[in-house]
N, C-alpha and C positions, 0 to 999 in steps of 0.2 A: 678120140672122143674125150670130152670133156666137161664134166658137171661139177656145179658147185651147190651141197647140201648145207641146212644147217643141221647140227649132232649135239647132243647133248654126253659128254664127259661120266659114266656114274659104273664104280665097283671096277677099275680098271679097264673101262671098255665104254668106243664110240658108237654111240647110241643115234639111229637118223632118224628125227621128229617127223617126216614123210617119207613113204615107199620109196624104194630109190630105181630106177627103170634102169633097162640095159646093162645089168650087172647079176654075172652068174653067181650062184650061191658059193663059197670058197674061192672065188676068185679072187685073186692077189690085188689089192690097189696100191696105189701111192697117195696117201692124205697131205695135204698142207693146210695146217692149222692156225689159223687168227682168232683167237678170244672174241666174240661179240663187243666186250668193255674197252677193247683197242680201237675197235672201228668205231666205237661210239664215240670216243676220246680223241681219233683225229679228224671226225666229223666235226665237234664243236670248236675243235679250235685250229682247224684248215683258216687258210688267209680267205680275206671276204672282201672284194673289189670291187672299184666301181665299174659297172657292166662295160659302157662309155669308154673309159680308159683302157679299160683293158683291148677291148674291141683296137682303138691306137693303135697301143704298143704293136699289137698283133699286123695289121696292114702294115705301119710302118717299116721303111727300106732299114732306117738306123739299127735294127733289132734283127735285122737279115743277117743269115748262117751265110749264104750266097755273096755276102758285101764284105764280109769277115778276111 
């Protein structure tokens, strides 16, 4: 199983901004953390395509792993 919260950072300790289901009280987890400010940062400046073109490349045999 696998959930992804958001948590809030505060006095050395992750804090989850809702309930979090299916997790016992002292049970051990494994966190992997991305800052909010990361995701918002490669949100706005991800590549932005033409829907058109891209759609292409993608059908297209020339860009085929298979033709390689």
């Amino acid at each position: 199983m696998s959930i992804t919260i958001e948590a809030i950072y505060e006095a050395g300790v992750f804090k989850p901004l809702t309930p979090v289901a299916d997790i016992n009280e002292n049970e051990k987890v494994k966190l992997t953390v991305t800052p909010l400010s990361v995701i918002e940062h490669q949100r706005r400046n991800r590549l932005k395509g033409d829907p058109d073109f891209s759609r292409e490349i993608g059908d297209s045999d020339e860009y085929s792993l298979l033709e390689a």
